[in-house]
DRENDREN-674461 format. One record per residue (C-alpha): residue number from 1; residue in one letter; x, y, z. Coordinates in steps of 0.02 Angstrom, whole numbers, m for minus. Example, Ala and Ser with C-alpha at 12.3 -4.5 7.8 and 13.67 -1.06 7.14 Angstrom:
2
{1,a,{615,m225,390}}
{2,s,{684,m53,357}}
END
This chain:
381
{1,x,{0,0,0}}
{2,x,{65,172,m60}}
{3,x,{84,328,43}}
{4,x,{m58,409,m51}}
{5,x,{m176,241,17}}
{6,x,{m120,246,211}}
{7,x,{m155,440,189}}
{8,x,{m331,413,116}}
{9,x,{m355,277,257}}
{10,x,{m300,392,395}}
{11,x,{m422,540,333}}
{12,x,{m563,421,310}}
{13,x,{m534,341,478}}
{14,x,{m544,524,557}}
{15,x,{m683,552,471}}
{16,x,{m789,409,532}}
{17,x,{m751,453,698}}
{18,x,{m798,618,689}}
{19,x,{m980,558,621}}
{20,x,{m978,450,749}}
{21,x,{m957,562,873}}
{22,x,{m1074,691,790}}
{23,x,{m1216,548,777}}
{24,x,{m1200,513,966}}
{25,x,{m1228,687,1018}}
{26,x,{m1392,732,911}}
{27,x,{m1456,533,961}}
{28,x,{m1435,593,1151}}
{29,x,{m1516,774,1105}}
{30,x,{m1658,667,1045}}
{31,x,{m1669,575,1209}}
{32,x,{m1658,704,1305}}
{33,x,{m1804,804,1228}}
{34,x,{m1884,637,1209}}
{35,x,{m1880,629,1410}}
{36,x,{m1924,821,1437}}
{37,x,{m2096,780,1301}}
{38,x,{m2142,647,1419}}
{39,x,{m2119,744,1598}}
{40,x,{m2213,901,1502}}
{41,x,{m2336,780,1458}}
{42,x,{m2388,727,1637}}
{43,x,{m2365,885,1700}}
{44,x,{m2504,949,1574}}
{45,x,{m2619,810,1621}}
{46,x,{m2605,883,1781}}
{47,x,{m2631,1038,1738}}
{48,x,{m2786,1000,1641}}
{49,x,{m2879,915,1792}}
{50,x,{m2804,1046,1921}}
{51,x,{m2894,1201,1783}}
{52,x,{m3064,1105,1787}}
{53,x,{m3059,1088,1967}}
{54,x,{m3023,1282,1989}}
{55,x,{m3159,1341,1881}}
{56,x,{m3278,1217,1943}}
{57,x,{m3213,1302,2146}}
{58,x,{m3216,1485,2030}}
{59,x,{m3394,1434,1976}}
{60,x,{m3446,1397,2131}}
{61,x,{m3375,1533,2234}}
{62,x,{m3460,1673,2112}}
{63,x,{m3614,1605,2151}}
{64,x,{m3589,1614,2327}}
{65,x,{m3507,1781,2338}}
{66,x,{m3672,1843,2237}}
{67,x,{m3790,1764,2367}}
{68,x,{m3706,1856,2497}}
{69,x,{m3691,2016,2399}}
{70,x,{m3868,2006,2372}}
{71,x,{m3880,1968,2590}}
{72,x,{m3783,2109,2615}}
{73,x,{m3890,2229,2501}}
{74,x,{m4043,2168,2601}}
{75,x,{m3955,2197,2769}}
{76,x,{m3900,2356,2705}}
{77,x,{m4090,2406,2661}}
{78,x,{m4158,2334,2824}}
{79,x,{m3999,2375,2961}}
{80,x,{m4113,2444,3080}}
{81,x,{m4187,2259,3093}}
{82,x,{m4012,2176,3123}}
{83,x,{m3886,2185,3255}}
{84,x,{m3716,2284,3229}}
{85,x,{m3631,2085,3270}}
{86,x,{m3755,2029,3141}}
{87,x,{m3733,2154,2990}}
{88,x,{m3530,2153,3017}}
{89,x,{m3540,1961,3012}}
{90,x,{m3668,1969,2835}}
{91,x,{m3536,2105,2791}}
{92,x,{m3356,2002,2838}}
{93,x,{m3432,1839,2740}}
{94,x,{m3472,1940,2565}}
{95,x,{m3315,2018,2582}}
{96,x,{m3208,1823,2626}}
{97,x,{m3314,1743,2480}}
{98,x,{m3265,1895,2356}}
{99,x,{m3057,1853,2412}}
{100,x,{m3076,1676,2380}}
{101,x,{m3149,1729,2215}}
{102,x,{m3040,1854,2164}}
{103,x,{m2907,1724,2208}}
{104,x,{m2971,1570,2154}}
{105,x,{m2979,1676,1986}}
{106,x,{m2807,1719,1980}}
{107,x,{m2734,1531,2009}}
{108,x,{m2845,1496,1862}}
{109,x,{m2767,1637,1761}}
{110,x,{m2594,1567,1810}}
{111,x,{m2637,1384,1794}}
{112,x,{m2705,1420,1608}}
{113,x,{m2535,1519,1577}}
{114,x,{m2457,1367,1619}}
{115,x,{m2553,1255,1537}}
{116,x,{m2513,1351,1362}}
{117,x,{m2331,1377,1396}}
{118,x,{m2314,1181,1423}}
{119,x,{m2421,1144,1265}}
{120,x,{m2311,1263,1154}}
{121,x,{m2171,1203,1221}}
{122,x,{m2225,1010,1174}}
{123,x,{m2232,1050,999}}
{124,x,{m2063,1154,1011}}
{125,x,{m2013,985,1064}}
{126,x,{m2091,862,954}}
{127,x,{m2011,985,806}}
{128,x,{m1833,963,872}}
{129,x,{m1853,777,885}}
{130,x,{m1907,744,736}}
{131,x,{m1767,843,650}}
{132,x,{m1650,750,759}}
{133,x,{m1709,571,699}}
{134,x,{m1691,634,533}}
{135,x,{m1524,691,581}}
{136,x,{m1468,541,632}}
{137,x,{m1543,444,481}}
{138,x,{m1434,545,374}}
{139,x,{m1281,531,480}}
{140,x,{m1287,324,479}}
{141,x,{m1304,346,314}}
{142,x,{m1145,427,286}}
{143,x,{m1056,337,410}}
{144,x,{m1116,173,348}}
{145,x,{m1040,224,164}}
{146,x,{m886,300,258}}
{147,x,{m856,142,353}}
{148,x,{m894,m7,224}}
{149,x,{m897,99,38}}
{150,x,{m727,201,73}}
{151,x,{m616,77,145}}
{152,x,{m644,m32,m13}}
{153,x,{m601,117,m151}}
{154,x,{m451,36,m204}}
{155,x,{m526,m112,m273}}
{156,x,{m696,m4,m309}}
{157,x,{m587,79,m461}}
{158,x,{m579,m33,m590}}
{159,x,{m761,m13,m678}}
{160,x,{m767,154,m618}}
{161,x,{m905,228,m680}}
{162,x,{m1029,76,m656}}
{163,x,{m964,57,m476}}
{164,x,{m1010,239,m440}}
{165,x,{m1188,205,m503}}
{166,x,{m1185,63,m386}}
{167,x,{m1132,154,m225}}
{168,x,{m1267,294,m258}}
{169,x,{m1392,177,m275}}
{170,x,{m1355,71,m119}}
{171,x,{m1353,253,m38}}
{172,x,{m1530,264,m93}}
{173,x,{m1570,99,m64}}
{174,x,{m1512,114,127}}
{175,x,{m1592,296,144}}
{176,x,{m1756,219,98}}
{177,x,{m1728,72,217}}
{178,x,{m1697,193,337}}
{179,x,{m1879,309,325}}
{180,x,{m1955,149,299}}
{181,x,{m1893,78,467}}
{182,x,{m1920,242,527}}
{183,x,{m2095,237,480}}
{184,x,{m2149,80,527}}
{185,x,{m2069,113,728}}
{186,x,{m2143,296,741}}
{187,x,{m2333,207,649}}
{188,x,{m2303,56,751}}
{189,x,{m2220,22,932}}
{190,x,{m2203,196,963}}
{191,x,{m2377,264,928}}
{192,x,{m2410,104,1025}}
{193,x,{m2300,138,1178}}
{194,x,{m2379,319,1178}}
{195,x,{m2542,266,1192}}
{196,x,{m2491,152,1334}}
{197,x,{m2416,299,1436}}
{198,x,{m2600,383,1394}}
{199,x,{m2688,224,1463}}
{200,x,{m2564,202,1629}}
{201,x,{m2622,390,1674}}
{202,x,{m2802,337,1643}}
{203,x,{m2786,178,1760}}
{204,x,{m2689,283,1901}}
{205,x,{m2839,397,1908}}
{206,x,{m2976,302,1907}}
{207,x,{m2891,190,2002}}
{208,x,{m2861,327,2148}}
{209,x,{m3080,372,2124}}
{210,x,{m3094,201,2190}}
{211,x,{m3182,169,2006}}
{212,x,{m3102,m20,1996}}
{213,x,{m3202,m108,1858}}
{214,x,{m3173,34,1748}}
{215,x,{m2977,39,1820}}
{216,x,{m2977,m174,1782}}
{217,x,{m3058,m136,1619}}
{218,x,{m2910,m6,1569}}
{219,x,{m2787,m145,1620}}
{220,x,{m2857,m258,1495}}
{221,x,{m2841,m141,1349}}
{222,x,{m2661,m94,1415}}
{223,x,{m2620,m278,1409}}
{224,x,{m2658,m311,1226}}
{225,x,{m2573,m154,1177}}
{226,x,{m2428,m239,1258}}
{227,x,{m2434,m391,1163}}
{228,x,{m2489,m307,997}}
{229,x,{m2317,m193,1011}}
{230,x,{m2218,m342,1058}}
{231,x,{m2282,m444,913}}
{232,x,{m2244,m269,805}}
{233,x,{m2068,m264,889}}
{234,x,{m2014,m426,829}}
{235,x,{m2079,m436,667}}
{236,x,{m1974,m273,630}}
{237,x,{m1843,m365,722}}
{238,x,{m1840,m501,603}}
{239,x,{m1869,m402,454}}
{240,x,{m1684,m342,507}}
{241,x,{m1623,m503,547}}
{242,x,{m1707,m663,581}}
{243,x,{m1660,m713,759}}
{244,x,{m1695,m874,710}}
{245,x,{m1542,m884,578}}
{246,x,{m1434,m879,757}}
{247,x,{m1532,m993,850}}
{248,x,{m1618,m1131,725}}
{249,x,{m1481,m1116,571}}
{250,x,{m1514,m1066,381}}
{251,x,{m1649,m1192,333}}
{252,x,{m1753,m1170,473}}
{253,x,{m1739,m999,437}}
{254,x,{m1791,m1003,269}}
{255,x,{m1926,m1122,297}}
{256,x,{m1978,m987,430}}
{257,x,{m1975,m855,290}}
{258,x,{m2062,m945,174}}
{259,x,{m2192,m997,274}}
{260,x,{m2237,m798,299}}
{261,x,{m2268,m770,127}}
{262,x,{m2386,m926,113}}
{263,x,{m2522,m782,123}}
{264,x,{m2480,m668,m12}}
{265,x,{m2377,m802,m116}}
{266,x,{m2412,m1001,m94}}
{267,x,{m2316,m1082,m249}}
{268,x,{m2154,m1063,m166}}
{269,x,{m2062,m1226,m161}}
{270,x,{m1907,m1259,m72}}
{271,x,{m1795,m1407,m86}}
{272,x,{m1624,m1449,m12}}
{273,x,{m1475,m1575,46}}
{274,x,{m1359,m1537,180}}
{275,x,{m1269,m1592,324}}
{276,x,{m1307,m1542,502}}
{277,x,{m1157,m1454,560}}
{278,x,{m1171,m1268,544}}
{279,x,{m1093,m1136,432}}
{280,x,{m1001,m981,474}}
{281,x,{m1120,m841,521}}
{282,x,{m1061,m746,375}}
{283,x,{m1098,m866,253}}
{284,x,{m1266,m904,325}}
{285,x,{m1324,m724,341}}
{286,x,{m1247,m684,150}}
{287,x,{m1340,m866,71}}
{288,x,{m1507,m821,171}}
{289,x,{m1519,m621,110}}
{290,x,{m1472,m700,m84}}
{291,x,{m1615,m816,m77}}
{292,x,{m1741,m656,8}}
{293,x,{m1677,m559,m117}}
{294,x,{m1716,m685,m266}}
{295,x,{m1895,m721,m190}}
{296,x,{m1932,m548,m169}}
{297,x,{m1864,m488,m335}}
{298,x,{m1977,m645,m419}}
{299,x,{m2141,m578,m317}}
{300,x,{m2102,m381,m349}}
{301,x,{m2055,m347,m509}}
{302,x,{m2071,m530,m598}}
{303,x,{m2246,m554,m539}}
{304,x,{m2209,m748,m548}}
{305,x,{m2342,m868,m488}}
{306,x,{m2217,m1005,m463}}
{307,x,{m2058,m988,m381}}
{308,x,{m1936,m1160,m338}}
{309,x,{m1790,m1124,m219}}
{310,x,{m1664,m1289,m219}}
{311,x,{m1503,m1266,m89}}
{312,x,{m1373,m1420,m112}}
{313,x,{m1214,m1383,21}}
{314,x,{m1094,m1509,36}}
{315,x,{m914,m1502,116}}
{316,x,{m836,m1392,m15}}
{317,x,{m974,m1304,m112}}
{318,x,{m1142,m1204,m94}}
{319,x,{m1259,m1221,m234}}
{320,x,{m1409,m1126,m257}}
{321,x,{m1561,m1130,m398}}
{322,x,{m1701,m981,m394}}
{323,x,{m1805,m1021,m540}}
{324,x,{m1965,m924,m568}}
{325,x,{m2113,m927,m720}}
{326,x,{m2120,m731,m713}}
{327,x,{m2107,m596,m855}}
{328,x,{m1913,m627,m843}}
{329,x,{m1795,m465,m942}}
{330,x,{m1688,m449,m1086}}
{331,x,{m1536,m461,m1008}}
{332,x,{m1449,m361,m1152}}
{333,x,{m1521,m199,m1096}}
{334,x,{m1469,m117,m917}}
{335,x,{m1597,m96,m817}}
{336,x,{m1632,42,m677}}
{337,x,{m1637,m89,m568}}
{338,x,{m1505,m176,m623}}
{339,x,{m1389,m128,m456}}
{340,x,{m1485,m264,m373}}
{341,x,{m1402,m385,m480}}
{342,x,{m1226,m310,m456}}
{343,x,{m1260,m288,m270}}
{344,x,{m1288,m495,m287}}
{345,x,{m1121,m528,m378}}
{346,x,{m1038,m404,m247}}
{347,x,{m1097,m516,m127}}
{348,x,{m1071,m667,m197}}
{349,x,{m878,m628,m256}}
{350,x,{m845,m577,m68}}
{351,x,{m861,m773,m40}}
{352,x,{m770,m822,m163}}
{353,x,{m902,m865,m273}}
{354,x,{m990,m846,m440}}
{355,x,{m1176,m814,m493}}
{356,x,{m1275,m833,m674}}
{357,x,{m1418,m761,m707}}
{358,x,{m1528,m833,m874}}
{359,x,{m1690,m736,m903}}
{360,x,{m1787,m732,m1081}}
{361,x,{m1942,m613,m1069}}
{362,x,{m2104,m687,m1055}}
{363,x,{m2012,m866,m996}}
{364,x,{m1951,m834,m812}}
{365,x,{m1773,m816,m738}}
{366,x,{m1650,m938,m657}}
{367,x,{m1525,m885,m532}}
{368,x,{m1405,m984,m504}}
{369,x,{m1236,m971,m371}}
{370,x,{m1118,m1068,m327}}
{371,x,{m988,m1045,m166}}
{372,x,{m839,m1136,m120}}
{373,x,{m817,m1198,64}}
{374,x,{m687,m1269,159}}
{375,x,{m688,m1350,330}}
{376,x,{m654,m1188,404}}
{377,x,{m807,m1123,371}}
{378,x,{m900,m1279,441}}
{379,x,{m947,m1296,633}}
{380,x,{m1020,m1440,740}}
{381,x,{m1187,m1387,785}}
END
C-alpha cells in the first residue's frame, strides 16, 4: 500500500469518527427532549384536571359571593332590623367569599398560563425531535458508506463509472430502508407505547376514584397493547435479521420465511441437501439475504406465480437454484434496477463465489450461485 492509500485511510478513519461522534450527540439530544416531552406531558395532564377543578371552585365561589352580595344589600336596606354583630358578620362573609374569588380567579389565570406555555413548548419539542431522527438517519447513512464503501475504493476503481452508479444507488437503497424503518417504529411500537403511557395515566386515576371495574377494564386494553407492540417489535426485528438464523440455522430460517409469505404467495417450493453441522455466520447471513432477495425480486417486479428455491451444500461447495415462471428481462439492456443484480455478484464474489443469471422475457429467470467452502467455514452444531 502506497503513501497516497495509508493517507486516504487515515483521513477516512478520522472522518468516521468524527460522524460517529457527531451521531451520538444529536441521538442523546433526541433522548433528552424525548424525556423532557414525556415529563411536560404529565405535567399537562395535571394541569388539565387541576384548571377544571379551579373553575368548577371559581364557579362555585361566584355564586356564593353573589348570594351574599345580594344578603348584604338586604341587610343594608333593612340594618335597623339587624344587630351591629349581625350586619358586620353578613358584611365580613361577602367580603371572605369575594377574596376567595378574586383568588381562586387568579390561580386559574396562572394555571391556564401554564397550561399554554407547556403545550407550546411540546410541539417546540416534538419539532426538534423529529429533526434530530432525521439527523441521525442521514448521519448512519454517511457513516455506513464512510465505514464499508470508502475503505474498499481501491478495489472499487476498476469499472469506475458503473461502480459509482452502484454506491449511489445502495445510498438510496439504505436511505429508503432507513424512513421505511423509521416509519414503521414511529406508525407502530411507538404510537403504540404512547398510547400506553395515555392508558397508565387513565388507570392511576380512576384507580385513585376508587372506580375499579373501569380501572380493571383499562388494564385489559393496556395488556393487549402490550402484546400487539411486542408482536410489532419482533416482526421489525426479524425483518432486520431473523433471530432465528442464530438460533435454528439457515434452513429453518428459510422455511420460517417462506412460510410468511404462504399468504400473499403459496407456490413457493423449497428443496435442499445438507449436512447438520453449521456454517459460518457470514456465510449463513450472505446465502439467506441472496435467496430473500431472489424471492422478493420474483414476487415484486417478476410477478411470478411459481417460484422453486433448491439449496445443495456439501463439504466444499454451496449451490443454489431460484427459478421463477415470471415476465423474466432482456438481459442485453441495463436496467434501472439492475444494481440489485450487481449488489448480488458483490456479494457473492466476497465469498469467493460466482452467480449466473438466465432470463428470456415472457419465460421466467434462473438464478443460479455457486460458493466454495472449506472446513473452516463448517462448525459442529
Amino acid at each position: 500500500m502506497g503513501n497516497n492509500d495509508r493517507t486516504l485511510n487515515y483521513i477516512i478513519e478520522e472522518m468516521i469518527d468524527t460522524v460517529k461522534n457527531s451521531k451520538d450527540e444529536v441521538f442523546q439530544i433526541a433522548e433528552d427532549s424525548r424525556k423532557e416531552h414525556e415529563n411536560l406531558s404529565k405535567e399537562l395532564a395535571i394541569l388539565k384536571e387541576e384548571v377544571a377543578i379551579v373553575i368548577d371552585e371559581g364557579d362555585q365561589l361566584d355564586k356564593n359571593a353573589k348570594l351574599a352580595r345580594q344578603k348584604l344589600s338586604t341587610v343594608s336596606k333593612n340594618f335597623h332590623q339587624y344587630s351591629e354583630a349581625e350586619i358586620r358578620k353578613v358584611y365580613d362573609h361577602a367580603h371572605h367569599l369575594q377574596t376567595e374569588l378574586v383568588v381562586t380567579r387568579k390561580k386559574e389565570k396562572n394555571l391556564r398560563e401554564r397550561r399554554d406555555e407547556i403545550e407550546l413548548r411540546l410541539k417546540s419539542i416534538e419539532q426538534m425531535v423529529e429533526r434530530a431522527e432525521g439527523l441521525v438517519g442521514k448521519i448512519s447513512i454517511v457513516l455506513n458508506y464512510l465505514s464499508e464503501d470508502f475503505k474498499q475504493v481501491t478495489d472499487l476503481i476498476h469499472d469506475a463509472q458503473e461502480k459509482q452508479q452502484f454506491g449511489l444507488k445502495i445510498i438510496e437503497a439504505q436511505e429508503e430502508e432507513r424512513r421505511r424503518l423509521s416509519r414503521e417504529m414511529h406508525d407502530g411500537p411507538a404510537q403504540m407505547l404512547a398510547n400506553i403511557m395515555l392508558r397508565s395515566e387513565i388507570i392511576d386515576r380512576t384507580y385513585k376514584k376508587g372506580d375499579i371495574d373501569n380501572a380493571v377494564q383499562e388494564m385489559r386494553g393496556v395488556r393487549k397493547l402490550v402484546r400487539d407492540s411486542l408482536h410489532e417489535v419482533r416482526r421489525i426485528i426479524y425483518d432486520l435479521r431473523p433471530m432465528a438464523l442464530d438460533d435454528l440455522g439457515l434452513i429453518p430460517t428459510i422455511k420460517k420465511y417462506i412460510s410468511t409469505l404462504e399468504d400473499q404467495h403459496p407456490n413457493i417450493h423449497f428443496s435442499y441437501k445438507s449436512f447438520d453441522q453449521r456454517l459460518d455466520s457470514q456465510y449463513e447471513v450472505a446465502l439467506f439475504r441472496l435467496i430473500q432477495e431472489s424471492i422478493q425480486n420474483a414476487i415484486k417486479h417478476a410477478e411470478a406465480s411459481e417460484i422453486k428455491v433448491n439449496l445443495d451444500i456439501t463439504c466444499d461447495r454451496i449451490f443454489v437454484g431460484i427459478s421463477d415462471n415470471g415476465k423474466g428481462f432482456d438481459q442485453s439492456q441495463k436496467k434501472e434496477k439492475s444494481f440489485g443484480i450487481i449488489g448480488m455478484q458483490e456479494r457473492i464474489e466476497m465469498l469467493g463465489g460466482d452467480v449466473r443469471i438466465n432470463s428470456i422475457v415472457g419465460e421466467g429467470t434462473q438464478v443460479f450461485f455457486k460458493i466454495p467452502l472449506n472446513q473452516e467455514n463448517i462448525h459442529a452444531n
